[in-house]
C-alpha positions, 0 to 999 in steps of 0.5 A: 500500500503507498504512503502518503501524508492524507489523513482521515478527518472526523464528520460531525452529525451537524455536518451531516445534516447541513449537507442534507438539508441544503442537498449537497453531494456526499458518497457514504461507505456504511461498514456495519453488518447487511441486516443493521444497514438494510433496517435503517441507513443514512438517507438524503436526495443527495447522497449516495450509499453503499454497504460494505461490511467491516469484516470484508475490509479487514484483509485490505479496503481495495473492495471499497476503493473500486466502488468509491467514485474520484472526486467526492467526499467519502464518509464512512460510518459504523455503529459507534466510530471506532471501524469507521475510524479504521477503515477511513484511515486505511482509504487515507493511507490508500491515497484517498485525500478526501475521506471522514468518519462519522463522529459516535457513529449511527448512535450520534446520528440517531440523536441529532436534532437540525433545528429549522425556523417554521415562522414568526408568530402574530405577537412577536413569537417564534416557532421552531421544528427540530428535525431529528433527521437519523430517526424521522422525529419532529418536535417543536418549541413555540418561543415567546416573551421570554418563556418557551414551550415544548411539544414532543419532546426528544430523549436529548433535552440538553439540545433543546436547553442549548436551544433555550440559552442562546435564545435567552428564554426560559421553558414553561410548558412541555407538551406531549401529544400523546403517548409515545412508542417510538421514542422515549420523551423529554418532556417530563425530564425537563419539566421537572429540571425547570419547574415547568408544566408537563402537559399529557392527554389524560386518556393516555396517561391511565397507567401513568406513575406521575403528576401532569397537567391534563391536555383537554379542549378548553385548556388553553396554553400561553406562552409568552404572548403566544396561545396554544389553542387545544383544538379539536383535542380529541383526535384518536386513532393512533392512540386513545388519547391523541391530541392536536394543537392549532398555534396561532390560528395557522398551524395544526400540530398533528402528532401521529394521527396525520403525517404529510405523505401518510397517516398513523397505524393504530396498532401500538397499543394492540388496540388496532381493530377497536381504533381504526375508527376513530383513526378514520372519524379523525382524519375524514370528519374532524380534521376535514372541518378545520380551515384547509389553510392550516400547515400541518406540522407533523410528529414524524416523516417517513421518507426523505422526501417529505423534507422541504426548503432548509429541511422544513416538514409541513404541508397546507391540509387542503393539499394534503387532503388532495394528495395524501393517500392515506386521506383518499379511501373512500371506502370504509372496509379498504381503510381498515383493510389498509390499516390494519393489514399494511402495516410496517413492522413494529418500532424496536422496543416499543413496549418498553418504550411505552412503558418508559414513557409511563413511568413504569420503568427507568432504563440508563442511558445506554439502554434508552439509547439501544431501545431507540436505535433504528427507524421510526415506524408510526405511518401506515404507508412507510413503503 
């Protein structure tokens, strides 16, 4: 092998997912095992990816460098760091000039959360989406008048604090639309760090083991000068207790009862013959008679391609009602055929992530991090 002075250079997540949401050009060579990568990958409409496992490079990285185009960015990503480490600076040693690795491996990219700006608010307020783009996770934060709101929040509340600091507020209330199963949620952690207000649908919260404010139609919340109307509050389907926000009289939160390009299965809680229903009374008749201006703003996406300009996922419900098509079954036994029958696998540990989100169970770190690893699997029509 040639020597040469190249050296393999160290990738933030951050970095990544600039490149992502401004669409640049990067070549990914993923060296974690076949069935790992084919569950859940780096993904982006500008970047290329190939698999090669580690074990296939250890006799020497020439299987990689025939496949690796001249000329571009290679990042090389496995589970943790330490093989891609490996293998980045065998291709440096190789005489590729151009080579990283990804910082913490799929695990940091799991957790990063890309700010985006959705809008400034009628008073003076801010609304912020922050897009966990290696899980497909949305979450929120309403900003204004010096206080702060959070809906949906991820496991990795030091990002939101982060957040918070720079733009000098302080939190009042965390939100969750529901019960999540796919993810661990922040919210009640960081309520109680900053003697906040941690807000949950009561028909979700029955086996709960903790103290919360009860998100019912009527109870209005203000942030700041900004109110965050409860309306329609009861939209279930994907759980039984599935709430919905309208901030600003312009933008619909919708959880997992409505995604942009699909909708929310009703199975997570082995409930989904008993919910469908009201999955369909939700997206057919309650949703239906809201303003077709709203912007939906989503708890998840699905595929890469429902991030918009600066990695922005939204969509006007009119348009959604003409083109998503898990909006458009007409009939009543196709739908529940639909959704209860065409479904994606279940999320990795969701049961214990349900019961986390309870309160019933308190895993460590390391384990919620290995509890959430793969893809989110809340829509029906994830294909």
């Amino acid at each position: 092998m040639m020597s040469t002075n190249f050296q393999a250079q160290l990738m933030k997540a951050k970095e990544v997912a600039k490149i992502i949401v401004i669409k640049e050009d990067l070549f990914i060579l993923d060296v974690r095992n076949e069935s790992d990568f084919n569950d859940w990958k780096i993904e982006g409409t500008s970047i290329e990816i190939i698999n090669i496992p580690y074990f296939d490079l250890l006799d020497g990285v020439d299987p990689a460098l025939e496949r690796i185009p001249d000329g571009k960015d290679v990042l090389v990503v496995c589970a943790k760091e330490g093989s891609s480490q490996f293998i980045a600076e065998q291709l440096a040693e190789s005489g590729r000039s151009n080579v990283f690795y990804l910082e913490g491996g799929m695990k940091s990219w799991s957790e990063y959360l890309e700010p985006v700006k959705v809008a400034d608010l009628s008073h003076g307020g801010e609304l912020y989406q922050f897009v966990r783009l290696g899980k497909g996770c949305l979450s929120y934060m309403v900003l204004s008048n010096g206080e702060a709101a959070i809906i949906d929040t991820n496991r990795m509340i030091d990002q939101y604090e982060s957040f918070m600091k720079e733009k000098g507020v302080k939190l009042a209330h965390t939100i969750d639309t529901h019960l999540h199963a796919d993810h661990i949620s922040g919210g009640r952690a960081l309520a109680e760090k900053y003697g906040a207000m941690y807000h949950l649908p009561p028909k979700d919260a029955t086996e709960v083991t903790f103290e919360y404010q009860k998100l019912e139609e009527g109870n209005d919340i203000l942030v700041g000068n900004e109110t965050i109307l409860v309306q329609p509050i009861y939209s279930p389907g994907h759980t039984i207790g599935s709430t919905s926000f309208i901030i600003d009289n312009q933008y619909l939160l919708s959880g997992d009862i409505l995604f942009v390009e699909s909708i929310g299965r009703p199975d997570l809680a082995g409930l989904a013959e008993d919910w469908v229903g009201d999955l369909r009374e939700t997206l057919y008749s309650r949703y239906k008679d809201l303003s077709d201006e709203l912007v939906v703003l989503p708890a998840h996406f699905g595929k890469i391609s429902e991030l918009g300009t600066g990695g922005l996922v939204s969509g006007r419900l009119g348009e959604l009602y003409k083109e998503n098509p898990g909006l458009n079954i007409q009939d009543e036994e196709e739908f529940r055929r639909t959704v209860t029958e065409n479904l994606p696998p279940q999320p990795n540990a969701y049961q214990e992530i349900r019961q986390t989100n309870m309160g019933k169970i308190k895993p460590n770190d390391e384990e919620q991090r290995e509890m959430e690893i793969g893809p989110n699997r809340c829509a029906v029509h994830d294909n």
